[in-house]
C-alpha positions in Angstrom: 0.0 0.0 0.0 2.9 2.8 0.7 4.3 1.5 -3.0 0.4 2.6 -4.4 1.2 5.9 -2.6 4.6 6.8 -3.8 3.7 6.2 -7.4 0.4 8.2 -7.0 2.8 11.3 -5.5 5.6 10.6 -8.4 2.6 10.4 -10.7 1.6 13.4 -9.8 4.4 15.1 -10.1 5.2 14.1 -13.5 1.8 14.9 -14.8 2.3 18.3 -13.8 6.0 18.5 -15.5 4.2 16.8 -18.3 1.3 19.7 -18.8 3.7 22.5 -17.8 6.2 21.0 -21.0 2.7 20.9 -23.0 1.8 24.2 -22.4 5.5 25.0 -23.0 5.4 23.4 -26.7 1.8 25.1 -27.2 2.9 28.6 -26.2 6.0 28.0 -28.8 3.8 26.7 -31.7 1.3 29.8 -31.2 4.1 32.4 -30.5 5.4 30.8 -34.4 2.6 30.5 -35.7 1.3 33.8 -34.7 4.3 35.6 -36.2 4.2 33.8 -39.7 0.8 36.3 -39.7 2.3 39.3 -39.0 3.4 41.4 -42.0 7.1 40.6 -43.2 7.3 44.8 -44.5 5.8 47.0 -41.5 5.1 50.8 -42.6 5.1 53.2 -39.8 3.7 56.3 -41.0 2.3 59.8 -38.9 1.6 63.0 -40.6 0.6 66.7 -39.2 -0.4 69.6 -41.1 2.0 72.6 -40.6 1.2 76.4 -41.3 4.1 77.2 -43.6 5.6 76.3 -46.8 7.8 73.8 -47.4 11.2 75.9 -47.2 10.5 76.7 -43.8 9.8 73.1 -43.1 13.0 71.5 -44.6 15.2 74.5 -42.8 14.3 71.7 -39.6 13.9 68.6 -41.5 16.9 69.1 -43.5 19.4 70.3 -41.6 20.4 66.4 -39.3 21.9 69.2 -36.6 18.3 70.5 -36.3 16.6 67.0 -35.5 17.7 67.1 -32.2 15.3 70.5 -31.6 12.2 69.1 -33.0 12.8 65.3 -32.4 11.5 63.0 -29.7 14.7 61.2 -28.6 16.0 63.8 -25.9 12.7 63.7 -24.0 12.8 59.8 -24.0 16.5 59.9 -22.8 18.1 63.9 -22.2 21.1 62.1 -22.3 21.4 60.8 -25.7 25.0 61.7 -27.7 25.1 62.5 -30.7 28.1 63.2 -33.9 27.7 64.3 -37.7 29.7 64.5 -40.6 31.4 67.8 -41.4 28.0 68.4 -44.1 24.6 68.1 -41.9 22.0 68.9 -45.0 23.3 66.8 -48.0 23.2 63.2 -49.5 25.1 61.2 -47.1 25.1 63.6 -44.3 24.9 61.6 -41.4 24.3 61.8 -37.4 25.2 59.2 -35.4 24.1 59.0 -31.9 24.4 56.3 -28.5 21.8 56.6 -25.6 21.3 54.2 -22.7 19.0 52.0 -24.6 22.4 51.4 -27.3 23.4 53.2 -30.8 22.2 53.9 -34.1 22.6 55.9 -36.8 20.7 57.6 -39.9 21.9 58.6 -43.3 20.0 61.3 -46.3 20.0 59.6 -49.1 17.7 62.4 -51.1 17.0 65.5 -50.0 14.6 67.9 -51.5 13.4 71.3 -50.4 10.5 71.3 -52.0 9.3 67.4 -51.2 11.2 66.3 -48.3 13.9 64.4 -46.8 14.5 60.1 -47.3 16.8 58.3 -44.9 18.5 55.3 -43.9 18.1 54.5 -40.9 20.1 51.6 -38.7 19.9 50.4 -34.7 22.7 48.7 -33.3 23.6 45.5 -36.1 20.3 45.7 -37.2 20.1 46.0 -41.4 19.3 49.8 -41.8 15.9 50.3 -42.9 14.5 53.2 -44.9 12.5 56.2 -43.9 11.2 60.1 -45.2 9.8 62.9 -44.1 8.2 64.2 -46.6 6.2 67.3 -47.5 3.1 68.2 -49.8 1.6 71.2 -50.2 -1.7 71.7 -49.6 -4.1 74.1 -51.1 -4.7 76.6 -48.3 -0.9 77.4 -48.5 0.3 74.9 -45.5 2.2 71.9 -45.9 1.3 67.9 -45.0 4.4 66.4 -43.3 4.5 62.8 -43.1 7.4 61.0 -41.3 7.2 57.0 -42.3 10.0 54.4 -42.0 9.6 51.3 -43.6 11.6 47.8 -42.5 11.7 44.3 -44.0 12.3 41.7 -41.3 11.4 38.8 -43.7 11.3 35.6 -42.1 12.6 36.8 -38.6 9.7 36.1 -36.2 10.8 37.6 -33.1 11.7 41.1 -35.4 7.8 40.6 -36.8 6.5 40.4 -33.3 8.7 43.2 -32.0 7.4 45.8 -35.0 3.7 44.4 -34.8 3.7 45.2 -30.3 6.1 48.4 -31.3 3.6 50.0 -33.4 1.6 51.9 -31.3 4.9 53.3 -29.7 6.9 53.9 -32.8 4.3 56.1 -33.9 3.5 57.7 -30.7 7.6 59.0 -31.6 6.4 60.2 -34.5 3.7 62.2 -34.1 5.7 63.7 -30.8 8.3 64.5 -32.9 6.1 65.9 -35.6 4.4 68.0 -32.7 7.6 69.4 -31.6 8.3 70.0 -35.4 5.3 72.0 -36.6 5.6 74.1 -33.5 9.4 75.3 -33.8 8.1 75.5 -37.8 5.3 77.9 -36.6 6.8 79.9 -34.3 9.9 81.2 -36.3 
């Protein structure tokens, strides 16, 4: 009778390591499973409306120096870093920047006064991804700013899960930058 006992107790046990390897190998299948759903090309994209034209816009968009004024990234961490090439407002201009959440960096690639600004943009070993700010005229005289950055994680799971939960925030950034943006734009 203490033999029935012991293998009841050992039984039990092993059940429950059983289930918790179970729910283990479910929560594995559905955390795959789930991510071969999510989109392989995320577009992050904000936009504000901005009374000006767009010269006055691009003297903050198009100057990399200037970002720092209008962009969200000091308020999430006032001690971010940050180094440029000798030319701030060109093709290949490029800022550079570390912060306690680690480094990254973003590059023009085509500038425009009249249409906006297009980037690369790269964290840490990450592949850079591309982005723009651009502008369109509007026909009561102000300009549409849009800031959108587009990334291709293709068959990386945990990226497509990390962009899909990073939405909202990524464009929370946005539109705080833009915020920022159209009111330095507005008040010079």
């Amino acid at each position: 009778m203490a033999d029935d006992k012991k293998k009841k107790k050992s039984g039990g046990i092993g059940s429950v390591i059983k289930l918790l390897l179970v729910l283990i190998v479910v929560a594995v299948v559905a955390f795959v499973g789930y991510g071969f759903t999510l989109e392989s090309k995320p577009h992050f994209e904000r936009s504000v409306v901005i009374k000006a034209d767009a010269d006055d816009v691009h003297e903050w968009v198009g100057d990399l120096k200037k970002w720092d004024e209008w962009g969200p990234w000091r308020d999430e961490d006032p001690s971010i870093k940050y180094t440029y090439t000798d030319k701030t407002d060109e093709v290949d201009s490029k800022m550079s920047w570390t912060m306690k959440d680690g480094k990254g960096a973003l590059w023009i690639t085509r500038t425009d006064p009249k249409n906006g600004v297009w980037y690369k943009f790269q964290w840490e070993e990450y592949e850079p991804t591309d982005g723009y700010v651009k502008y369109e005229e509007q026909e009561d005289g102000n300009v549409k700013v849009t800031w959108a950055f587009d990334s291709d994680v293709g068959m990386n799971l945990p990226m497509r899960n990390a962009m899909h939960f990073g939405r909202d925030a990524m464009e929370d950034m946005f539109q705080k930058g833009l915020d920022k943006l159209k009111k330095k734009v507005e008040e010079n």
